[in-house]
N, C-alpha and C positions, 0 to 999 in steps of 0.2 A: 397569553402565554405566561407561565410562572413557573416556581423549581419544580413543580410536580408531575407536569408534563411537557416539558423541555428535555429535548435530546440532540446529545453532540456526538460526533463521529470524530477521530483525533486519529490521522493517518502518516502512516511511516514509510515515505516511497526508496525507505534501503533494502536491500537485498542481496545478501552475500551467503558466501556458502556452507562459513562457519555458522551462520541462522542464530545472531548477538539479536536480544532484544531490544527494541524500541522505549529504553528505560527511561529517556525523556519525557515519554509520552505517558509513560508513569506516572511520574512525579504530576503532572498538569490533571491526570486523569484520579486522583487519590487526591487532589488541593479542592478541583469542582465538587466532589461528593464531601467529605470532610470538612472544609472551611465555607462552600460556598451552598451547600445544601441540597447540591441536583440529587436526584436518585440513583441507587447504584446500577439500576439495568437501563438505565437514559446514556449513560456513557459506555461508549466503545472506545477500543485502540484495535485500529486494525493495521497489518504491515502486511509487506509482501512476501515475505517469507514463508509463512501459513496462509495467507488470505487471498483472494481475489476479490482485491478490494471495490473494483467496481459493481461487481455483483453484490456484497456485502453491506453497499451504501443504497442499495436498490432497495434491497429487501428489509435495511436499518431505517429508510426512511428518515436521515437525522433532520432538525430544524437550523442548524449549523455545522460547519464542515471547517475542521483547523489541521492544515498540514505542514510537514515538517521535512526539510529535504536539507540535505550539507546540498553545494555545489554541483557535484557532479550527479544529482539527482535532481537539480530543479529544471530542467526541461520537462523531465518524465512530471513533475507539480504542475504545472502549465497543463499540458493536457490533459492531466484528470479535472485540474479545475475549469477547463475548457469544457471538457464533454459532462460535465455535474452540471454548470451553469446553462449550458446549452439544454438541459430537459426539467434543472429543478430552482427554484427564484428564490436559494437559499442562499445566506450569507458565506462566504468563504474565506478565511483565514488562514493569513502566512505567516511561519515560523523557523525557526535553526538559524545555523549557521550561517549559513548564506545570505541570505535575506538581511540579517544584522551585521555584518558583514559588507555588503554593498547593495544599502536600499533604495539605490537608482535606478534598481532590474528590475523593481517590481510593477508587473505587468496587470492590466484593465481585470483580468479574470481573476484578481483577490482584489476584497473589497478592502485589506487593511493588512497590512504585515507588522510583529511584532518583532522588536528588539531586542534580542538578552535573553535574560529569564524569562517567563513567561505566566508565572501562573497568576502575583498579582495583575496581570493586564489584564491576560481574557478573562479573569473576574469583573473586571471595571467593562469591557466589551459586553460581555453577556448581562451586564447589569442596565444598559444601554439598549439593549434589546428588548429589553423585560419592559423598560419605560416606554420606546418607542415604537418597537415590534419591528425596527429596521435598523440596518446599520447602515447610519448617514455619515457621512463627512464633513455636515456640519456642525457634527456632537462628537470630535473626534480630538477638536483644538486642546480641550483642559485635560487630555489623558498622554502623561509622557509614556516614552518607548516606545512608538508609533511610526511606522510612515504610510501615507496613506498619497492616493491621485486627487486634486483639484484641478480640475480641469486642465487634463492632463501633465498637469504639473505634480513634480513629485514634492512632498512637505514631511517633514520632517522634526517630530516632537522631541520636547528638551529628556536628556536622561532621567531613567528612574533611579531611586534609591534602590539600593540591593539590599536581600532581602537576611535578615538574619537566620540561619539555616536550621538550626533549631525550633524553631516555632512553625518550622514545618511536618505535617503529618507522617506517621510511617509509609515508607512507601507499601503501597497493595500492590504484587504482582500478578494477583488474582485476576487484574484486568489483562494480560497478554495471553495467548496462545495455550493452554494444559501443554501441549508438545514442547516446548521449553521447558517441561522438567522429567522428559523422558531420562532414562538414563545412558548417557552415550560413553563414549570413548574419552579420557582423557591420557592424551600419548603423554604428557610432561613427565606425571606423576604413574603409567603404565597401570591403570584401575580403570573401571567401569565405572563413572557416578553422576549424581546428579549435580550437574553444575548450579551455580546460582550467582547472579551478581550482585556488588553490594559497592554505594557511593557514600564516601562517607567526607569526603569536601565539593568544592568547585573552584578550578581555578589551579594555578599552577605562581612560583614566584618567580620565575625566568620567560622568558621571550627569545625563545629562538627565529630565526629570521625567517622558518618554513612555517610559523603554527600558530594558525588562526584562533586554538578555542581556548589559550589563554588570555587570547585579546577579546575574546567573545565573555568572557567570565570577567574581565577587564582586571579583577586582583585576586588571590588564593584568599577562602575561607573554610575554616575549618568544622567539622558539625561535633561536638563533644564524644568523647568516648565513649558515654552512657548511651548515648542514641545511634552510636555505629552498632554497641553492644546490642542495644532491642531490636536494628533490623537484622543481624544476622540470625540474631532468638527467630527473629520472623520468618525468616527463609528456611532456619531449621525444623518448625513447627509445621507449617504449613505446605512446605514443597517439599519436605524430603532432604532435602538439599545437603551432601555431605564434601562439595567442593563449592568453595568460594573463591571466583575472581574479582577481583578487584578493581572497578573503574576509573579510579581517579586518576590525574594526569600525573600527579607524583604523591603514592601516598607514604612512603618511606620517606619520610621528610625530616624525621628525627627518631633515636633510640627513647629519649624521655616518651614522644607522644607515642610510638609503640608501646612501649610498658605500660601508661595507661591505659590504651586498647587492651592490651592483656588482662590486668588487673577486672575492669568490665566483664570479658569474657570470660573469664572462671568465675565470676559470680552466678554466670547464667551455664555453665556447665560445658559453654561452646566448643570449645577445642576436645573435649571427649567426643565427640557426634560429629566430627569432620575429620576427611584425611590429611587436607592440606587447602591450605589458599595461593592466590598464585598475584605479583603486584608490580608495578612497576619504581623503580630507582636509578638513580641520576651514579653516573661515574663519580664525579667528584665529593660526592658525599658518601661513599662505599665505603666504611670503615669496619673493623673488625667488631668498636662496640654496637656497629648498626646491624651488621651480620648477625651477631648473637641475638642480638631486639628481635627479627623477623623470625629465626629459628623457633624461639619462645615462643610465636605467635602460630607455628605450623606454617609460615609461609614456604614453599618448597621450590618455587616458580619463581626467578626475579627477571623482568624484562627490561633493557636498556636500548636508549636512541645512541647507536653508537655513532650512524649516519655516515660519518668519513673515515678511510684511510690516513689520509692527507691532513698531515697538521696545519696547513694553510686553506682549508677547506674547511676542517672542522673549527678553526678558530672562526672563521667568517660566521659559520653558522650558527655557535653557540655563542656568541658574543664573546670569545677569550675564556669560557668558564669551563671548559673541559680540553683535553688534551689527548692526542692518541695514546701517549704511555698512562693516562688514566684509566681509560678505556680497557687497556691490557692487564694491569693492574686490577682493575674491578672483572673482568671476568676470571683471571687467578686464582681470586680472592673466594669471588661467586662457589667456583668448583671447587677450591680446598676445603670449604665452609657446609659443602654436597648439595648446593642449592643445584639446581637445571637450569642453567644460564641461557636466556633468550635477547635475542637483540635485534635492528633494523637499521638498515643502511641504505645510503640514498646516492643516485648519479643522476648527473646532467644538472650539479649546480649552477649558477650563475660566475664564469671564468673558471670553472671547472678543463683539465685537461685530458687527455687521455692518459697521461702519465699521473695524474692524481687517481685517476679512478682506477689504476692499475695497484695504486698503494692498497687501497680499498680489497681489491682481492688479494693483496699479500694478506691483509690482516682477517679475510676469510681464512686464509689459511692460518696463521696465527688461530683463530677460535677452535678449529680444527683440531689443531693439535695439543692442543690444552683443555679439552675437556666441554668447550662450547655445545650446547644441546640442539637450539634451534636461531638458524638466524635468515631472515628474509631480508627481499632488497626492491626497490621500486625506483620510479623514473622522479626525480626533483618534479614538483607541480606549484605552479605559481599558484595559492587560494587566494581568495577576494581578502582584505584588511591588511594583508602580511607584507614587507620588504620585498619578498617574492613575488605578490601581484605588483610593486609599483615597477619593479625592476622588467617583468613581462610585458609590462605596460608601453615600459620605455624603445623595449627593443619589437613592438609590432602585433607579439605572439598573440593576445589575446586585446577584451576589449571590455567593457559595461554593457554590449549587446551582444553577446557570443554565443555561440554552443556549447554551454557549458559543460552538455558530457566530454569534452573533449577536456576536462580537466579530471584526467581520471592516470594516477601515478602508473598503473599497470600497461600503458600504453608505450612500447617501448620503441616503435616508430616514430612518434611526433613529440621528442621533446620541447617541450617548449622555452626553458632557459638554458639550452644547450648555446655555446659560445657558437658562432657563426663561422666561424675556420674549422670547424669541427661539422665531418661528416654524419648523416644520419646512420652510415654502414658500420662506419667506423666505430660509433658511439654504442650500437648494436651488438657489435661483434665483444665487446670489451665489458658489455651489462649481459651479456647471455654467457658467459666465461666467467663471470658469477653466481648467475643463476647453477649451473652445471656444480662448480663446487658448493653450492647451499644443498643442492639434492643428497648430497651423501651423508651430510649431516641428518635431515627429516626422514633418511632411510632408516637409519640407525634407531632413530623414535620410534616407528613404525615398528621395526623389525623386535627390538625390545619389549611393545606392548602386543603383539602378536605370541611370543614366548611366553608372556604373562597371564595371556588372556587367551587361551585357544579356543573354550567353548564358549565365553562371552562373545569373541568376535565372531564364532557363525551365526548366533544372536541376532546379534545386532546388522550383519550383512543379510540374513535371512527377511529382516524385519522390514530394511528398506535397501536392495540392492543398487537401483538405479543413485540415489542420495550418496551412497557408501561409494561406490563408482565414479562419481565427480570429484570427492573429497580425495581418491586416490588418486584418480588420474591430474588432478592439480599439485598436488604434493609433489608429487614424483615426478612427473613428466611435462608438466605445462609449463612453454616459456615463458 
């Protein structure tokens, strides 16, 4: 076995209905070809979204198989790697969230699970392979970020060094699905375009008490402006792509490092060749000279965790760093500035009441009437590393051997840090009394891009009516 004819299959078992790419599996699948030398048609990224990945790995035939699951997807990793191993005597690799997160779930059907980042590792793995032609566990000791079985004991390698971001390849999105840059709907901005995503850190500097993939990224780093500049050159060049969102966990992080995003981007013509980008930004750093920064840059879209009503709820959750009159204040500011204000809120905290989570829908309404564009709301979910899992931990709800799809936010019968004087009915009745007032807001989106777009949208419902079908009847009408 050597780089030439070696192939890896690298699987994404998300699947949602906004159809976000598997841009993790990017980044690992653009490191192998670029820095590690495999060949370009040896690497797949398959996800669920477009693929039928079982069948995909049938007929891919890889020599290694690396999958990648948050939480509420690693049941569904388990039995792929269950029914792979059961027909093919090929190595299997675990990765994400979860797994790095809490590597005492990992189960006999991966041979090795990775920690963190990932790409220096399964460089050092596959190079392991190349020497021994297997992946043993007792060539596993001198490689950090690791947890792997010894007899059936779980073991656990010292951390890696993270990686400086920069000296990493551009990403190729060449490797995911052509359907990802069909051209769809974006209701924010009320245009038909091709979306395109674009990371330009990891990491976040706050730790809120529900959120794991800033402890998964363990500190914020940032990749330079010159190199955010050449992947959006890339996404423009190559896909089409004349709407950019933005993945990072907070990429509004300051007006200075916007302007130097800026400054990059008119070198390369950017902002002429897009309508708009869309990003997310924190309350208490919503300033008027940050508003103008994003303006500059076409962002049009700003999304915020606004999570609570309740200033005794939101303080718990933010650590004291944001506040409900922030919150207010920042989407004010949002809509005087003509941004499309988006945000997310969350119930069934940890001593959460029904009278806090009733502030919560006042301040639904507050969005409402000041100009709020789009705001969604889900059930508190304990993830593995977070305050939230220890505190799930404490009261019962969950465990290190669980069914993990059961930590799925959208689940608004089983919360799991729901206070125990508090009914499940009850708790129901007061999270769908939001949902109800969030629909009239994502009506208004809809109805908007409908008046903008009337022979694009027969288009695009002609193209895929079944797809177009789900996306409405979730919007609108699903609890």
């Amino acid at each position: 076995m050597n780089k030439n004819n070696f192939k890896i299959a690298l699987v994404s078992m998300q699947q949602d209905a906004e159809k976000d790419p598997p841009v993790g599996l990017v980044c690992l699948a653009t490191y192998l070809r670029d820095r590690v030398g495999l060949r370009n048609e040896n690497i797949k990224v398959f996800d669920k979204n477009y693929y039928d990945v079982e069948k995909e790995l049938i007929n891919f035939k890889p020599d290694m198989l690396g999958i990648t699951a948050m939480s509420v997807d690693y049941m569904k990793a388990i039995n792929l790697a269950r029914k792979i191993k059961s027909h093919y005597n090929i190595p299997i690799i675990l990765g994400g969230v979860h797994i790095s997160s809490l590597p005492e779930s990992l189960k006999d059907c991966f041979d090795v699970g990775v920690l963190g980042e990932g790409e220096e590792t399964l460089e050092e793995l596959i190079e392991i392979y190349f020497k021994y032609g297997k992946l043993d566990n007792k060539y596993f000791k001198e490689i950090k970020g690791i947890v792997y079985l010894d007899n059936k004991k779980t073991v656990i390698t010292g951390m890696r060094d993270l990686i400086e971001l920069d000296t990493l390849p551009l990403l190729d999105l060449n490797f995911i699905h052509k359907d990802y840059f069909k051209k769809e709907e974006i209701l924010g901005v009320s245009i038909v375009g091709i979306r395109g995503p674009l990371i330009s850190s990891r990491g976040c500097p706050y730790r809120c008490e529900f959120c794991a993939t800033t402890r998964f990224w363990r500190k914020m780093r940032l990749h330079s402006p010159e190199y955010t500049a050449r992947v959006a050159e890339k996404l423009i060049k190559e896909h089409n792509v004349d709407f950019i969102y933005i993945l990072d966990d907070l990429f509004s992080i300051s007006p200075t490092r916007l302007r130097e995003i800026k400054i990059e981007f008119e070198k390369r013509g950017i902002l002429d060749k897009i309508h708009a980008m869309a990003c997310t930004v924190r309350a208490n750093i919503m300033t008027e000279e940050l508003s103008e920064a994003m303006k500059e840059l076409k962002i049009k879209i700003i999304n915020f965790g606004f999570e609570s009503g309740s200033e005794r709820i939101l303080k718990y959750l933010k650590a004291g760093s944001v506040s409900v009159e922030m919150n207010q204040k920042a989407v004010l500011l949002g809509v005087k500035k003509g941004f499309k204000v988006y945000g997310s809120l969350m119930y069934g905290s940890p001593s959460e009441t029904i009278k806090d989570m009733k502030k919560t829908n006042n301040f639904i309404d507050f969005c409402a009437k000041n100009g709020a564009s789009n705001i969604w709301s889900f059930v508190a979910t304990p993830f593995p590393g977070t305050p939230f899992w220890d505190k799930a931990l404490e009261m019962g709800t969950v465990s290190n051997d669980m069914d993990f799809s059961l930590l799925d936010h959208h689940i608004s019968r089983r919360p799991l840090l729901l206070d125990k004087e508090i009914s499940f009915e009850d708790f129901e009745e007061v999270f769908l009394e939001g949902k109800k007032k969030l629909r009239k807001l994502r009506a208004k989106l809809i109805i908007d891009f409908l008046r903008n777009n009337k022979m694009n949208t027969i288009k695009l419902i002609s193209r895929d009516p079944r797809y177009y079908m789900k996306r409405v009847t979730k919007q609108l009408f699903k609890q």
